[in-house]
BALOBA-1460 file (C-alpha; in Angstrom, 3 decimals):
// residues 303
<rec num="1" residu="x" x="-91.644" y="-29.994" z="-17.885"/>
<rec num="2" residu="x" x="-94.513" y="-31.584" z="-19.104"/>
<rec num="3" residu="x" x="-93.614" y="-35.434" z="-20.078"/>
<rec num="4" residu="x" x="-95.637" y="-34.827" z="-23.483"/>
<rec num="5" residu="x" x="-93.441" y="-32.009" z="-24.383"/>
<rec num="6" residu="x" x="-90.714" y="-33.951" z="-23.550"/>
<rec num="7" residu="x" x="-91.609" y="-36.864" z="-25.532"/>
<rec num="8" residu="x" x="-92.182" y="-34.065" z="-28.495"/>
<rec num="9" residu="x" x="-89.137" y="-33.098" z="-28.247"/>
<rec num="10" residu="x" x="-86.959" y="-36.574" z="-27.875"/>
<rec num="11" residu="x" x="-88.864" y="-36.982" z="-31.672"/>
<rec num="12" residu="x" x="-87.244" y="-33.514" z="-32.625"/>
<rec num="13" residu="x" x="-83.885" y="-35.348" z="-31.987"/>
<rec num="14" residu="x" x="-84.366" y="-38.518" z="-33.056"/>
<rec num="15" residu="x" x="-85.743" y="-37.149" z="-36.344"/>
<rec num="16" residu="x" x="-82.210" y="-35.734" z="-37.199"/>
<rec num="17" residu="x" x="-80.840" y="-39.250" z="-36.752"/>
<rec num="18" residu="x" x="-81.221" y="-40.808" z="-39.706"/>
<rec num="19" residu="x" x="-80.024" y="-36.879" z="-41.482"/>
<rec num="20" residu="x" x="-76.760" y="-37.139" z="-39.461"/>
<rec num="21" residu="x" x="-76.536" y="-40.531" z="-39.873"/>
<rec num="22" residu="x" x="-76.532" y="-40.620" z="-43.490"/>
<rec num="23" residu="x" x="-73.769" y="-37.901" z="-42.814"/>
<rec num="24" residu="x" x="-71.324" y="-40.159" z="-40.850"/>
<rec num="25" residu="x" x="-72.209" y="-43.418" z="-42.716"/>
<rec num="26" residu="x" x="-69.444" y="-42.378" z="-45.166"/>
<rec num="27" residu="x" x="-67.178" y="-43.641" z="-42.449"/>
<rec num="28" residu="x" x="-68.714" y="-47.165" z="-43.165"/>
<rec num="29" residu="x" x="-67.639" y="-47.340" z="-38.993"/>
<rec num="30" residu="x" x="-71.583" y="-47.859" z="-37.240"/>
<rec num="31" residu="x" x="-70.028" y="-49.370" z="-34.273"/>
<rec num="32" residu="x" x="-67.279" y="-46.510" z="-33.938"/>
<rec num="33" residu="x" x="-69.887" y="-43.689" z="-34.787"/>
<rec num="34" residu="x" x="-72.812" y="-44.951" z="-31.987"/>
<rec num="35" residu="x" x="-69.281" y="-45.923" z="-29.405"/>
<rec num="36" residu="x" x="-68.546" y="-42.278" z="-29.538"/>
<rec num="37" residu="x" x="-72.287" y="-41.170" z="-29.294"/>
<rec num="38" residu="x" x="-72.841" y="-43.246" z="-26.113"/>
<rec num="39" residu="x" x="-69.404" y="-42.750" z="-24.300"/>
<rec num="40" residu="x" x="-70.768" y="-38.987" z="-24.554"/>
<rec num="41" residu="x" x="-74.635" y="-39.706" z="-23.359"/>
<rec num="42" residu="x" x="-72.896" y="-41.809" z="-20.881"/>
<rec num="43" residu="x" x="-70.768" y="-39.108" z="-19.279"/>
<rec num="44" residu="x" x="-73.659" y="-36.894" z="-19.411"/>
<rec num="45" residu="x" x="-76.157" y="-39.312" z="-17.850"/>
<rec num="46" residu="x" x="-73.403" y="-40.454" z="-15.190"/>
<rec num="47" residu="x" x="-72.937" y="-35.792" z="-14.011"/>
<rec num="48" residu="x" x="-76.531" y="-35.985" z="-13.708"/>
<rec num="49" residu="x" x="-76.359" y="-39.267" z="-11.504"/>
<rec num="50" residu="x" x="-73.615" y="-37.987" z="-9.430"/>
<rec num="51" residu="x" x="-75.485" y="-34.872" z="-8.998"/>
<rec num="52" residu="x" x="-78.927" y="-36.227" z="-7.718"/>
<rec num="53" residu="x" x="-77.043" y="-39.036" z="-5.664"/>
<rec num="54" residu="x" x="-79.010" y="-41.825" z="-7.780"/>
<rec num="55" residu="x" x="-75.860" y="-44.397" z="-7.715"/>
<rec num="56" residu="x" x="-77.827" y="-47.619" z="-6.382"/>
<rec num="57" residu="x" x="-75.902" y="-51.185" z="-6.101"/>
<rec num="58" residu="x" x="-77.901" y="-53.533" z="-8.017"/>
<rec num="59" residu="x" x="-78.468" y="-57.052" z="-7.633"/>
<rec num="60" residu="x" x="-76.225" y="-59.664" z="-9.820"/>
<rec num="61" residu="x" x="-79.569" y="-61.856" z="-11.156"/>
<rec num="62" residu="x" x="-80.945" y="-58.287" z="-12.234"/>
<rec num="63" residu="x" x="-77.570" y="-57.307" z="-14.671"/>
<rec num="64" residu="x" x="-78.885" y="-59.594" z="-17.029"/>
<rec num="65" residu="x" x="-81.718" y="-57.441" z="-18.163"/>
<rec num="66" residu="x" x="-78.998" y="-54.341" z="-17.865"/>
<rec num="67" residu="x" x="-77.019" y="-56.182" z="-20.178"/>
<rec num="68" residu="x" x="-80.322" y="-57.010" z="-22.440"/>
<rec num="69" residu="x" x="-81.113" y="-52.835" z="-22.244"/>
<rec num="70" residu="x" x="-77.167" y="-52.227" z="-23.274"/>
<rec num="71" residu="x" x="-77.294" y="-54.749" z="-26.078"/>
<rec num="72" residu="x" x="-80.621" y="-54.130" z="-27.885"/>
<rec num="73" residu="x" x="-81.374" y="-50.288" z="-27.134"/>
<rec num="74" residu="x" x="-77.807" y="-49.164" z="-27.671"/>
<rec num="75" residu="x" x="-75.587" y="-52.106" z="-29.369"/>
<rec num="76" residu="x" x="-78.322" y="-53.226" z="-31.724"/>
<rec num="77" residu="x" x="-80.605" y="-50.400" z="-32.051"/>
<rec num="78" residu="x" x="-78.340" y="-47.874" z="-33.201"/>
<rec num="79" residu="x" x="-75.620" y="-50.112" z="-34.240"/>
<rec num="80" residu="x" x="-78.112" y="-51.244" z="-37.189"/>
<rec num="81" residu="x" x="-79.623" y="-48.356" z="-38.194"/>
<rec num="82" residu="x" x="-75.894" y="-46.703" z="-39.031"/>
<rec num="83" residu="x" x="-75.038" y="-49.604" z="-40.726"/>
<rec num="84" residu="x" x="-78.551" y="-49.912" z="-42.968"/>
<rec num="85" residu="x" x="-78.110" y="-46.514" z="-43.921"/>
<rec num="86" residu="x" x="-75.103" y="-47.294" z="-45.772"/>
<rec num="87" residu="x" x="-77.409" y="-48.804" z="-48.188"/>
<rec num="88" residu="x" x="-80.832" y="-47.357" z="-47.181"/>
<rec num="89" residu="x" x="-82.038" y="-43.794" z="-48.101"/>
<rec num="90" residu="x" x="-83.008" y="-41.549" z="-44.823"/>
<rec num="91" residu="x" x="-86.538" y="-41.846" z="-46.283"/>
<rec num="92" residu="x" x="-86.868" y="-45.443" z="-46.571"/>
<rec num="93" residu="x" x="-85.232" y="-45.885" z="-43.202"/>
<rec num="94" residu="x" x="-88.343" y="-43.799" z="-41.423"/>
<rec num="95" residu="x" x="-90.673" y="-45.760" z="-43.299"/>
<rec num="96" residu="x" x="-89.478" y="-48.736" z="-41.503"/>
<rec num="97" residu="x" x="-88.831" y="-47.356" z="-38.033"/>
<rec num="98" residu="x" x="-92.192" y="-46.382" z="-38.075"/>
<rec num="99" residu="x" x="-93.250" y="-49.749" z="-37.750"/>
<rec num="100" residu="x" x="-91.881" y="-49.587" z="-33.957"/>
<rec num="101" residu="x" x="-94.994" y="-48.381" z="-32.327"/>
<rec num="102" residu="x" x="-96.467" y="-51.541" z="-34.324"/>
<rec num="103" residu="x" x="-93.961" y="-54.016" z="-33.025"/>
<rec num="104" residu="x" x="-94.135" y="-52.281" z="-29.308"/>
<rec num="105" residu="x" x="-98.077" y="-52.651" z="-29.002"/>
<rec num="106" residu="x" x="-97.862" y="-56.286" z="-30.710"/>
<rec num="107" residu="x" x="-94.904" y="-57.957" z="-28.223"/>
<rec num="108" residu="x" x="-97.244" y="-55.841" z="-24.870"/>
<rec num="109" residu="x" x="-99.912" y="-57.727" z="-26.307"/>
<rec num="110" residu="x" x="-98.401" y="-61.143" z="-25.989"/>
<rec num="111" residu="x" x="-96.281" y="-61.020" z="-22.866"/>
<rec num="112" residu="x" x="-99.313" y="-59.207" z="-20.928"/>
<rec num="113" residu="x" x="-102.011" y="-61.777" z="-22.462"/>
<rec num="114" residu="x" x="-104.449" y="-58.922" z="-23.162"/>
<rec num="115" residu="x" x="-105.392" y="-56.915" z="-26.147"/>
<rec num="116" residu="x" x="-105.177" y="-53.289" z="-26.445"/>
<rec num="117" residu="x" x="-108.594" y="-51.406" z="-26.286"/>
<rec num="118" residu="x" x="-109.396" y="-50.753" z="-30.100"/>
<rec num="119" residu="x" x="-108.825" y="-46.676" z="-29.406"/>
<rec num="120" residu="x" x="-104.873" y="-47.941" z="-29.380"/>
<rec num="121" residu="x" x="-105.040" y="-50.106" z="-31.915"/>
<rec num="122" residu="x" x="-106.570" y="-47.572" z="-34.554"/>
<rec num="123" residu="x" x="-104.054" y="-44.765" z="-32.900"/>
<rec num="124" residu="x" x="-101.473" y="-46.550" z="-33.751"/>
<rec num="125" residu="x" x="-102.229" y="-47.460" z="-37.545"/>
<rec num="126" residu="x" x="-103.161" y="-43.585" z="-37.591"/>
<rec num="127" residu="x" x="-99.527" y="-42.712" z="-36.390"/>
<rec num="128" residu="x" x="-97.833" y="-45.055" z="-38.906"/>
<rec num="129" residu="x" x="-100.102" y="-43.898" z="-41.950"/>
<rec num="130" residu="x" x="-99.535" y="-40.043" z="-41.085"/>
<rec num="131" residu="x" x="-95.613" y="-41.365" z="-40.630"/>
<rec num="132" residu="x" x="-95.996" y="-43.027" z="-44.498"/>
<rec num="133" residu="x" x="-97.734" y="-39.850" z="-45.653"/>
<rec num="134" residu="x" x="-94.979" y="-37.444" z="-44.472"/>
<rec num="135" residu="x" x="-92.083" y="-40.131" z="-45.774"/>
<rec num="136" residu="x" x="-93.577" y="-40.834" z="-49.176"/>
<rec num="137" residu="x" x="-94.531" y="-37.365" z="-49.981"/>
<rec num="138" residu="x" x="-97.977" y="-37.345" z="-49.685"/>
<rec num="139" residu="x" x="-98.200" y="-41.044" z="-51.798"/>
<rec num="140" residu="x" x="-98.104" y="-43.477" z="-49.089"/>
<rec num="141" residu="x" x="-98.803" y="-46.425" z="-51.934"/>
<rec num="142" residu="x" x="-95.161" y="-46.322" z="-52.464"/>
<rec num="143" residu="x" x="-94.528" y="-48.085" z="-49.264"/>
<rec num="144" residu="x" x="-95.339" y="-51.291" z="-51.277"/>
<rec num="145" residu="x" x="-92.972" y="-50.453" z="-53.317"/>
<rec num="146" residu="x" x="-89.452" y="-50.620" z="-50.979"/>
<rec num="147" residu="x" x="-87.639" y="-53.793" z="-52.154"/>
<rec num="148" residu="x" x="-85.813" y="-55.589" z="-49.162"/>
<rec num="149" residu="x" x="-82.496" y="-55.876" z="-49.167"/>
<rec num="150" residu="x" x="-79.863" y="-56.296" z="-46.616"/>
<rec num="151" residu="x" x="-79.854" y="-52.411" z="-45.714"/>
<rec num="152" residu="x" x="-83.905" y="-52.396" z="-45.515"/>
<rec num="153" residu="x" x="-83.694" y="-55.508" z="-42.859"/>
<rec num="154" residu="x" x="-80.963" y="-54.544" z="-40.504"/>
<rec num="155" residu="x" x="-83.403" y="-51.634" z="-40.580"/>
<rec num="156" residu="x" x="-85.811" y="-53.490" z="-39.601"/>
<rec num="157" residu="x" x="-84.254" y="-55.119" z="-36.439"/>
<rec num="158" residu="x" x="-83.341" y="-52.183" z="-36.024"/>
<rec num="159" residu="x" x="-86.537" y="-51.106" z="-35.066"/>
<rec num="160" residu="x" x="-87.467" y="-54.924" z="-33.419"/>
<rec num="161" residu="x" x="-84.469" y="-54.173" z="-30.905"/>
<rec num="162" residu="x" x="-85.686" y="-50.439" z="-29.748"/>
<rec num="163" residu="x" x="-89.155" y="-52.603" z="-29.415"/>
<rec num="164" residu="x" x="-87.657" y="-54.995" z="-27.078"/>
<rec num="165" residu="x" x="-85.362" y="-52.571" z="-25.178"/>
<rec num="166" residu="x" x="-89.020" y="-50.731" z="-24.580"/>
<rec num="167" residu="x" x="-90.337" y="-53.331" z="-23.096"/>
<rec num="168" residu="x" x="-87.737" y="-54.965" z="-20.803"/>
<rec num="169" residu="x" x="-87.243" y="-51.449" z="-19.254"/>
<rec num="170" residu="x" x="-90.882" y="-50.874" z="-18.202"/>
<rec num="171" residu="x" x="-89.813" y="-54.261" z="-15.996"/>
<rec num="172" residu="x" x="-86.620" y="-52.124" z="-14.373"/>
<rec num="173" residu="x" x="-88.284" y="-48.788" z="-14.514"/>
<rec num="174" residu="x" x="-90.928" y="-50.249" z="-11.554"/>
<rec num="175" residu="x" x="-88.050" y="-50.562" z="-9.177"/>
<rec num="176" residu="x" x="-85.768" y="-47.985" z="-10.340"/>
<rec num="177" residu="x" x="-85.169" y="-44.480" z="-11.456"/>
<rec num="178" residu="x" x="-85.361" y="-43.769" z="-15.254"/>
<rec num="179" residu="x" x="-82.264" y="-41.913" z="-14.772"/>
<rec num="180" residu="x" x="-80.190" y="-44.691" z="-13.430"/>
<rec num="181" residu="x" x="-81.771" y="-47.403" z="-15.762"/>
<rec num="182" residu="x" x="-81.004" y="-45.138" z="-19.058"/>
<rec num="183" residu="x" x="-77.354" y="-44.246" z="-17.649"/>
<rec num="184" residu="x" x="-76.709" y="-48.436" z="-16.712"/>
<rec num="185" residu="x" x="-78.038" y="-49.508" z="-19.950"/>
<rec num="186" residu="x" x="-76.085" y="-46.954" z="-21.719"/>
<rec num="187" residu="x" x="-72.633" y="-47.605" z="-19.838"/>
<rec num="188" residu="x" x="-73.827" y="-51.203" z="-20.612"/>
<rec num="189" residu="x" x="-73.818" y="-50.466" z="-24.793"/>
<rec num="190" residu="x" x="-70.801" y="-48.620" z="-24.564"/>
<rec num="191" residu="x" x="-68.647" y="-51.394" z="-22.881"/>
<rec num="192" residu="x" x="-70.060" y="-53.773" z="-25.676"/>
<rec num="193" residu="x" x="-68.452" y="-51.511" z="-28.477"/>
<rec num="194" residu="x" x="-65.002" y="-50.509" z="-27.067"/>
<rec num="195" residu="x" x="-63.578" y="-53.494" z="-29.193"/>
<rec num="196" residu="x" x="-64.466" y="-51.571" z="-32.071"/>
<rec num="197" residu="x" x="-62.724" y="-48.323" z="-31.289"/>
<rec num="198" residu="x" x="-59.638" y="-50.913" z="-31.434"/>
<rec num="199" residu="x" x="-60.399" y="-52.834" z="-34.713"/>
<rec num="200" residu="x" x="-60.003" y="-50.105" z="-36.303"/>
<rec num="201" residu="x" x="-57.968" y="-47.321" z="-35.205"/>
<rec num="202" residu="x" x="-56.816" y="-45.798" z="-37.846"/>
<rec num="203" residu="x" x="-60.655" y="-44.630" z="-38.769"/>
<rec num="204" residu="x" x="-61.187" y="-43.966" z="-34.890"/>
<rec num="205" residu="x" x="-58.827" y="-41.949" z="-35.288"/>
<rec num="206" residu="x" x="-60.004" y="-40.368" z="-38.456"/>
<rec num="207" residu="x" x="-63.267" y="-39.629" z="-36.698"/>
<rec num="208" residu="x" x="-62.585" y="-38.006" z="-33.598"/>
<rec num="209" residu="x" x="-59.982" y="-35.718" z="-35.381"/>
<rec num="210" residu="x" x="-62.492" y="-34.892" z="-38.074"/>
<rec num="211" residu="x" x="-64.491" y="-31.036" z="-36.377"/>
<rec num="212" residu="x" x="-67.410" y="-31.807" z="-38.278"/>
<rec num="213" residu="x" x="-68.083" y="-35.706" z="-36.837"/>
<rec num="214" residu="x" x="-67.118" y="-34.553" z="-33.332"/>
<rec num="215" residu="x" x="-69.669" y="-31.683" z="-33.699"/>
<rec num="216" residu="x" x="-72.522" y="-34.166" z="-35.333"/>
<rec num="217" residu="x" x="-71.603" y="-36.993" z="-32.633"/>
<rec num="218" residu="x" x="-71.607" y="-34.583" z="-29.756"/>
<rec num="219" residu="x" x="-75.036" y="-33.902" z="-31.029"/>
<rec num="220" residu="x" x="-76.344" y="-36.935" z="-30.827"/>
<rec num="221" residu="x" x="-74.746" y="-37.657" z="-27.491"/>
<rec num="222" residu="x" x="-76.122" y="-35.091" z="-25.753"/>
<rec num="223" residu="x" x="-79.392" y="-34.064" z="-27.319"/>
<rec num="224" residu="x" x="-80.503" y="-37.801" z="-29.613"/>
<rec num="225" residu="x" x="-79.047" y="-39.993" z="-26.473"/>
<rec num="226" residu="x" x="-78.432" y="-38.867" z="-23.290"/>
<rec num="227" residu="x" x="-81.726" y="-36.503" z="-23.220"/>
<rec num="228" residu="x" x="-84.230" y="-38.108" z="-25.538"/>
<rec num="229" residu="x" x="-83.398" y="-41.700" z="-24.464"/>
<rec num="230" residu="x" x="-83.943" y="-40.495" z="-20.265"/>
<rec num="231" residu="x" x="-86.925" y="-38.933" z="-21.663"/>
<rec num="232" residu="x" x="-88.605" y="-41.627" z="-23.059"/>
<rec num="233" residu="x" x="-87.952" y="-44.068" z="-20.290"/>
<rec num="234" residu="x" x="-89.761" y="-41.020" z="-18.285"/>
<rec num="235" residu="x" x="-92.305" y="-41.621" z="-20.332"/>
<rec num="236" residu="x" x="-92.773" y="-45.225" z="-19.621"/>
<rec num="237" residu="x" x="-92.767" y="-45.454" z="-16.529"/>
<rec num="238" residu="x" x="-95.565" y="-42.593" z="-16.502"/>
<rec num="239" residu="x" x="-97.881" y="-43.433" z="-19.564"/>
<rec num="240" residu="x" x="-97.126" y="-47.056" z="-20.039"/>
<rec num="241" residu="x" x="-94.654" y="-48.467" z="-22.978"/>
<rec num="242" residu="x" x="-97.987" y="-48.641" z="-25.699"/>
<rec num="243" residu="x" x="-98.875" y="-44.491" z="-25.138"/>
<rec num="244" residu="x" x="-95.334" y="-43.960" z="-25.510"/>
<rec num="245" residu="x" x="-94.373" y="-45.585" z="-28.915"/>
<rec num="246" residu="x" x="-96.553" y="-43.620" z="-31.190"/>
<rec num="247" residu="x" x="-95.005" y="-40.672" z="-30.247"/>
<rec num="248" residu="x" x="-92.357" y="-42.431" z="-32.357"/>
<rec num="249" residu="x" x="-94.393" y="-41.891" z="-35.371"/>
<rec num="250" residu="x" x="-93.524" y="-38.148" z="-35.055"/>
<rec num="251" residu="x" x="-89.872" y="-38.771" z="-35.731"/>
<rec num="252" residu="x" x="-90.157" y="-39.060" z="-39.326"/>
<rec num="253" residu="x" x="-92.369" y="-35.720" z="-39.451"/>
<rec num="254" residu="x" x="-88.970" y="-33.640" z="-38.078"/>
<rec num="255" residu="x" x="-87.076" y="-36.027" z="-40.045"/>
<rec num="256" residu="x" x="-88.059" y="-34.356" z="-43.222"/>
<rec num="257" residu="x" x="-87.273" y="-31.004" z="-41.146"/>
<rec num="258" residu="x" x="-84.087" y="-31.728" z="-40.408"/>
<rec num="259" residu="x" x="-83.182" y="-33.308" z="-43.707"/>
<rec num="260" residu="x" x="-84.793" y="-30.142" z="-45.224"/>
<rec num="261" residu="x" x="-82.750" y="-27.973" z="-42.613"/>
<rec num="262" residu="x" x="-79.123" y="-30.238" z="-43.182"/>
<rec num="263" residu="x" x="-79.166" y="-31.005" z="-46.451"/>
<rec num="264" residu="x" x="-81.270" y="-28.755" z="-48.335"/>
<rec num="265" residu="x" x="-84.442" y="-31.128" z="-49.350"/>
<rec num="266" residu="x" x="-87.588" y="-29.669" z="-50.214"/>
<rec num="267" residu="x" x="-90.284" y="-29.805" z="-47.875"/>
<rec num="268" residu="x" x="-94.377" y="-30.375" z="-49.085"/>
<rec num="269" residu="x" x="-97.883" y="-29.961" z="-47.726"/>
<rec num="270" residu="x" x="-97.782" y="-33.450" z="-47.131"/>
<rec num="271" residu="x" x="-95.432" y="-32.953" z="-44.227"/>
<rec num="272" residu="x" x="-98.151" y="-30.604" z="-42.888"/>
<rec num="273" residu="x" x="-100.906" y="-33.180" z="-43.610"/>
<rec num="274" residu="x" x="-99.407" y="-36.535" z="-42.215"/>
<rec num="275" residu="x" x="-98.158" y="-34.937" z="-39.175"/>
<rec num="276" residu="x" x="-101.813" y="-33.993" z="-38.613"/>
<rec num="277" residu="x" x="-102.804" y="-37.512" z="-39.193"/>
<rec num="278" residu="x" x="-100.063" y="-38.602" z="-36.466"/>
<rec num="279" residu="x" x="-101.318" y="-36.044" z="-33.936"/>
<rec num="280" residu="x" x="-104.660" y="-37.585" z="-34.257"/>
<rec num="281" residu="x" x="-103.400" y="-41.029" z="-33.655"/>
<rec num="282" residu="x" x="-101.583" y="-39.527" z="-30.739"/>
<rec num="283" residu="x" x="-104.855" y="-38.050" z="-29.381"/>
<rec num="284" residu="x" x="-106.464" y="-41.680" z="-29.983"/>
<rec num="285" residu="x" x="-104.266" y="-43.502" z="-28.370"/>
<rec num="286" residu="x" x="-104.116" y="-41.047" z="-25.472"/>
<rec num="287" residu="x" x="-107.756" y="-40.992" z="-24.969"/>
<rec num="288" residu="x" x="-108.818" y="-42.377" z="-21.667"/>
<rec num="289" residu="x" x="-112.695" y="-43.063" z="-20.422"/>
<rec num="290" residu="x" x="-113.148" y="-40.416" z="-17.085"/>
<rec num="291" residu="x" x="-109.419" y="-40.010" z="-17.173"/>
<rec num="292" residu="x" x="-107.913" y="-37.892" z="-20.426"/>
<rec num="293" residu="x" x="-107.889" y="-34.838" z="-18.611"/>
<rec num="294" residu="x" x="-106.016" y="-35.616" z="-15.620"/>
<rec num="295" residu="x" x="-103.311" y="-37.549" z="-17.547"/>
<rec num="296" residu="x" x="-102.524" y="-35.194" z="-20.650"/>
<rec num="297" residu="x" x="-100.573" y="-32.868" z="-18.384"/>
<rec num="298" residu="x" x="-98.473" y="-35.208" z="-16.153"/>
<rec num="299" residu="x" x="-95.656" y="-33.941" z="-15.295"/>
<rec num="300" residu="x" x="-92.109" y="-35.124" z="-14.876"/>
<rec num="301" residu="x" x="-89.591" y="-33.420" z="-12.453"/>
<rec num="302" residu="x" x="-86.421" y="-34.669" z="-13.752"/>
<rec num="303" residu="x" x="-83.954" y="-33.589" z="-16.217"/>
C-alpha cells in the first residue's frame, strides 16, 4: 500500500479522536481511557511482531529513548488531549493540534542546524491555514479569538509531546523496524499508566463494563493506535519527519466528518475549501527538484 494512502488514512482515524474523545471524557478518567486504548494497540502490534519474527534484544543505553517514545507519544500525547477535552471543545482542540506540523518543522530545524527549503516552510503554513479554515467554519479570524485556559494548554503540549515523540523516533527508526519501535514505545506508555487502572477502580471498572466505551476504545486501539501510529512511523522513516507532519493538518478536515458522522454536526463548503488548501500545502511540501515523481508513490510493504 502506498505510504501516502496510508498516511491519508492514519488522518481518517485520528480525526475521530477528538469526536470519541469528547465521548469518553465524561469519565473525567484520561489516563484509564488512553491505558485501555494502548493495552489494545499493544496486543495488536505485539501478533503482528510475533508473526513477522521482529522481536530484537535491544541495548540498555538505547531504552532511554524507548522510554522517551512511551512517555511523550503515548503517556503525554494522548494522556493530555483526553484530559483538555474535558474543558476544550473538539473544534478548538484541532485548531491547536494543528500547530504540530509547526512545532515538528521548527524543533528539525534546530537539532539539524539547517533551515527547511522555503517550499516546506510555505506548505506547512498552507496546511495549518486550510486546517483553521475547515475548524472555524470558513472564518479562520476566529483563531485569535480562543482564550487560553488550562484545557487549551494541556492541548497544547499535547501537541509539543507528539512533536517530540516525532522526532526522537526518526533517531530509532534508522536502526530499527517501525514495527518494533511503535510496538516498544507503545508497551512502554502502557506500563507508565497501569497505576491508574488501580487509582481508581471503581471507574475502571465502570469503563470496561460499559458496551459502548469498550466498542469506542477498541476503536481507537486498533484503527487510531495500533495502525495509524505504525503508519506514521512508516512514514518517517521513508519521507523524513518534516513531509510527514503536514499530513497532520488533514486530521481536522475528517474531524469535522466524523463529528458530523457521530454526533450529528453540520458540515459546510468550508470543509470542502480548507481541505483543498491543505492538499496544496501537502503538494508543496512534497515537491522535490528532479525527484517528485519517483517519491510520490513509495511504497511500504508492511502492515
Amino acid at each position: 500500500m502506498p505510504i501516502r494512502l496510508k498516511l491519508f488514512l492514519a488522518a481518517v482515524f485520528w480525526g475521530a479522536t477528538p469526536t470519541v474523545g469528547r465521548i469518553l471524557a465524561s469519565y473525567e478518567a484520561p489516563y484509564i481511557v488512553v491505558g485501555g486504548r494502548f493495552l489494545i494497540a499493544s496486543a495488536v502490534l505485539l501478533v503482528f511482531m510475533k508473526f513477522r519474527g521482529e522481536f530484537l534484544k535491544i541495548p540498555i543505553k538505547l531504552w532511554l529513548k524507548f522510554f522517551l517514545l512511551g512517555l511523550t507519544g503515548i503517556l503525554l500525547h494522548n494522556g493530555l488531549m483526553l484530559e483538555g477535552l474535558e474543558s476544550v471543545a473538539a473544534s478548538t482542540a484541532s485548531i491547536l493540534l494543528a500547530l504540530i506540523a509547526i512545532k515538528i518543522t521548527v524543533i528539525d530545524a534546530v537539532l539539524s542546524r539547517r533551515m527547511p527549503r522555503w517550499t516546506i516552510i510555505v506548505g506547512i503554513l498552507l496546511g495549518f491555514f486550510g486546517a483553521i479554515y475547515v475548524v472555524t467554519n470558513g472564518h479562520p479570524s476566529r483563531f485569535l479569538d480562543i482564550k487560553v485556559g488550562k484545557g487549551e494548554v494541556l492541548i497544547l503540549l499535547s501537541g509539543l509531546s507528539w512533536a517530540i515523540y516525532s522526532v526522537v523516533g526518526r533517531d530509532l527508526l534508522k536502526s530499527y523496524q517501525p514495527l518494533l519501535v511503535t510496538a516498544y514505545a507503545s508497551v512502554v506508555g502502557v506500563t507508565l499508566m497501569m497505576p491508574s487502572f488501580f487509582h481508581s477502580p471503581s471507574i475502571t471498572l465502570d469503563i470496561f463494563t460499559d458496551l459502548q466505551s469498550v466498542v469506542l476504545i477498541s476503536f481507537l486501539g486498533v484503527f487510531g493506535s495500533a495502525l495509524a501510529f505504525l503508519w506514521y512511523y512508516q512514514a518517517v522513516a521513508l519521507l523524513g519527519v518534516v513531509e510527514t507532519a503536514v499530513y497532520i493538518n488533514f486530521v481536522p478536515v475528517f474531524g469535522v466528518f466524523s463529528a458530523f458522522i457521530f454526533l450529528g454536526e453540520s458540515i459546510s463548503s468550508s470543509v470542502l475549501v480548507g481541505g483543498v488548501i491543505v492538499l496544496a500545502g501537502v503538494i508543496l511540501v512534497t515537491v522535490r527538484s528532479n525527484e517528485s515523481d519517483q517519491t510520490f508513490f513509495k511504497t511500504s510493504t508492511r502492515p
